[in-house]
Backbone bond lengths (Angstrom), bond angles and torsions (degrees), N, CA, C in turn:
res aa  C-N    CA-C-N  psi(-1)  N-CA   C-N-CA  omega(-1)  CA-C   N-CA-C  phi
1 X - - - 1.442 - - 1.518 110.81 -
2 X 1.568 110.78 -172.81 1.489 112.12 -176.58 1.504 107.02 -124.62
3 X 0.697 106.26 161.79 2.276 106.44 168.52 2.008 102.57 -91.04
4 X 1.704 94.40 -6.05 1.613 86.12 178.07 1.974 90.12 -86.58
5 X 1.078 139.22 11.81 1.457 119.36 168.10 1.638 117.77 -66.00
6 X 1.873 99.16 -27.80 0.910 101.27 -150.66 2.059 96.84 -103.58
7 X 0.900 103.82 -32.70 1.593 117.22 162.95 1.218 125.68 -115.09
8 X 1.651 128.04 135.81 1.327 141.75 -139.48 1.663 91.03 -110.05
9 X 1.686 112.11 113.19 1.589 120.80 160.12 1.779 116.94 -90.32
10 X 1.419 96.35 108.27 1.324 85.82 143.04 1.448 130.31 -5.84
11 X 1.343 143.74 108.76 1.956 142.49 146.68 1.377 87.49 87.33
12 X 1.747 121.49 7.91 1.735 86.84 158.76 2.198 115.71 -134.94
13 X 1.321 90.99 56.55 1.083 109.68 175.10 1.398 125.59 -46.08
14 X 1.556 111.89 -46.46 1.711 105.54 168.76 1.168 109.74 -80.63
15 X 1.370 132.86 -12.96 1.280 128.92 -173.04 1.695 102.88 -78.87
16 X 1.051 113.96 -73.59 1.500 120.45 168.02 1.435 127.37 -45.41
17 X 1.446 103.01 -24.83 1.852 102.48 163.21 1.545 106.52 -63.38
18 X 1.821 116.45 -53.80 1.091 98.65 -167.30 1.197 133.77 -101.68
19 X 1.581 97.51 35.93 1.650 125.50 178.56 1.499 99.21 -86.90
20 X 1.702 100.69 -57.00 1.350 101.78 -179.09 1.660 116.31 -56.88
21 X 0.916 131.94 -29.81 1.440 133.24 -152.00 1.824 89.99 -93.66
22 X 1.576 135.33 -2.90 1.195 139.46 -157.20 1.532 81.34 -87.11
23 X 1.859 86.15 -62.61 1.428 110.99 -154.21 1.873 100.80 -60.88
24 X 1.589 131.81 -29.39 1.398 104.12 153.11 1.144 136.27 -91.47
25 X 1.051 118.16 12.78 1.648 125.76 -179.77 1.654 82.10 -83.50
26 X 1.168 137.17 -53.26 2.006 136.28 -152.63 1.152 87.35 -82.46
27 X 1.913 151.50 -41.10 1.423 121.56 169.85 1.625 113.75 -91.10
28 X 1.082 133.11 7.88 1.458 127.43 135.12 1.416 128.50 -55.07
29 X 1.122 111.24 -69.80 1.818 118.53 176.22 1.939 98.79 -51.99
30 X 1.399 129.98 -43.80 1.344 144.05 -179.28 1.971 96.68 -36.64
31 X 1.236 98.84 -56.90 1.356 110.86 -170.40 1.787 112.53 -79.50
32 X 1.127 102.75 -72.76 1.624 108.47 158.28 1.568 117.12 -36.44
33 X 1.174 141.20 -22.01 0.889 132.32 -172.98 1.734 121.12 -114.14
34 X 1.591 111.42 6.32 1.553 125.29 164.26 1.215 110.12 -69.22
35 X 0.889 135.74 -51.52 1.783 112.67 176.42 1.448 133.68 -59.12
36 X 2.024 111.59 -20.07 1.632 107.54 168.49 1.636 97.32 -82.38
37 X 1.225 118.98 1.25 2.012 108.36 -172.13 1.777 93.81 92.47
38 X 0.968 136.97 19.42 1.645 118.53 -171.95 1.799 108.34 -85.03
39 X 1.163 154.81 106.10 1.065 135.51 163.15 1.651 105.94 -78.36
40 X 1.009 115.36 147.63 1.764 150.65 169.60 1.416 134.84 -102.83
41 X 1.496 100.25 93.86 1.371 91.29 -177.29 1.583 142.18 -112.45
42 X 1.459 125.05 133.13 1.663 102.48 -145.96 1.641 85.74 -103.18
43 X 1.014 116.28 145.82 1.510 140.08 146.27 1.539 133.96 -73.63
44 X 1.937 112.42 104.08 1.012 67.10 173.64 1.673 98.82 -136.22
45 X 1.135 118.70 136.22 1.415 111.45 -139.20 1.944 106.30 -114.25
46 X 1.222 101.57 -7.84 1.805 106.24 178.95 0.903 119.07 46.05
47 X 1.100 147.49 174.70 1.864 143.94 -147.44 1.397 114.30 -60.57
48 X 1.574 94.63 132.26 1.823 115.25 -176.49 1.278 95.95 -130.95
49 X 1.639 107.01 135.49 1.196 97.06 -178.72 1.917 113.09 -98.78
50 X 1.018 79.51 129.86 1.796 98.58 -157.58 2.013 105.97 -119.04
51 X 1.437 108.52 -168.19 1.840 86.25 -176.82 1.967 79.05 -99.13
52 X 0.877 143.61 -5.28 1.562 144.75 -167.84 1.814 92.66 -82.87
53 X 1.243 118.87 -49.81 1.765 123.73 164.23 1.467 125.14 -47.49
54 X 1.246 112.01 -55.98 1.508 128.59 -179.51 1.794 100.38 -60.47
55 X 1.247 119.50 -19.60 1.597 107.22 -174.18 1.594 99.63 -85.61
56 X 1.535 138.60 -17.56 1.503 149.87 -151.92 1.263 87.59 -56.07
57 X 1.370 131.63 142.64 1.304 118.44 131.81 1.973 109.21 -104.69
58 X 0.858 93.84 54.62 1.507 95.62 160.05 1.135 139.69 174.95
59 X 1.468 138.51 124.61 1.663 164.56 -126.88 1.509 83.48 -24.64
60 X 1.429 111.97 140.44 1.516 121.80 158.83 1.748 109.51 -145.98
61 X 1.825 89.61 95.17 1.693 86.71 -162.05 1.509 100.01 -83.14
62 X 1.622 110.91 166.34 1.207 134.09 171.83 1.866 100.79 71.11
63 X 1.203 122.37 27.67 1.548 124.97 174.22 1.348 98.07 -68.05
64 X 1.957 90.98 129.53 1.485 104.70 172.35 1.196 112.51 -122.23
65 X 1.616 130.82 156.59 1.213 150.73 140.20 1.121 108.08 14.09
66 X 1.562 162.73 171.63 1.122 172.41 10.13 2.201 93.59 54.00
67 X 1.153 103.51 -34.58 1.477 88.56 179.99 1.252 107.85 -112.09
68 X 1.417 127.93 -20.84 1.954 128.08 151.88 1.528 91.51 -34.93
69 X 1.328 100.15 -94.33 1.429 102.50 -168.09 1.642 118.93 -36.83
70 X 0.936 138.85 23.56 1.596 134.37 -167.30 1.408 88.44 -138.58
71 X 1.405 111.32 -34.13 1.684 104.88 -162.19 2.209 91.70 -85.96
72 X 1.594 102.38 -26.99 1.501 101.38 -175.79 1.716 113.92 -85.37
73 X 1.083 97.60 14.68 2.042 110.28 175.86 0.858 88.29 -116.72
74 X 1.174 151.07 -68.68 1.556 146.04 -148.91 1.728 108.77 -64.86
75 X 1.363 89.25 -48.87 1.813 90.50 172.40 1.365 138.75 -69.52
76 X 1.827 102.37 -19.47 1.268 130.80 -178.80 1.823 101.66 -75.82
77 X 1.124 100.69 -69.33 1.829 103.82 174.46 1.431 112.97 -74.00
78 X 1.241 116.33 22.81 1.463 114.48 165.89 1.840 115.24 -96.81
C-alpha cells in the first residue's frame, strides 16, 4: 500500500486512488479471511527511495533506504 491512501497529493490522483483501493481490498480479505485462519498483512511503508522517487519534485519526508524499509516490514510482520 501507500500512506497516499490515507492523505490526498496533489498530481497523483490515479496513483492514490489505486493505493487506496489496495488498502481496502487488504482490510476486506483481513475480515473475510478469519474463518480459513488466514491473517493479512498490509504494508504501508511511505517513501523508498527507488528510480520512481528520484523523479519527485517534491518534499518526501522521512524517505528511507530500499533496505530501512525492508528491515521496517520485516520487523513489522514479525
Amino acid at each position: 500500500g501507500s500512506a497516499s491512501a490515507y492523505v490526498p497529493f496533489a498530481r497523483a490522483e490515479a496513483y492514490g486512488s489505486s493505493k487506496a483501493a489496495i488498502h481496502y481490498l487488504m482490510k476486506t480479505l483481513q475480515i473475510s479471511l478469519v474463518p480459513q485462519d488466514i491473517s493479512v498483512s498490509l504494508v504501508v511503508p511511505g517513501f523508498v527511495e527507488t528510480p520512481m522517487t528520484k523523479q519527485n519534485d517534491f518534499p518526501m519526508p522521512f524517505i528511507q533506504t530500499p533496505k530501512q524499509a525492508s528491515q521496517a516490514i520485516r520487523d513489522g510482520i514479525a
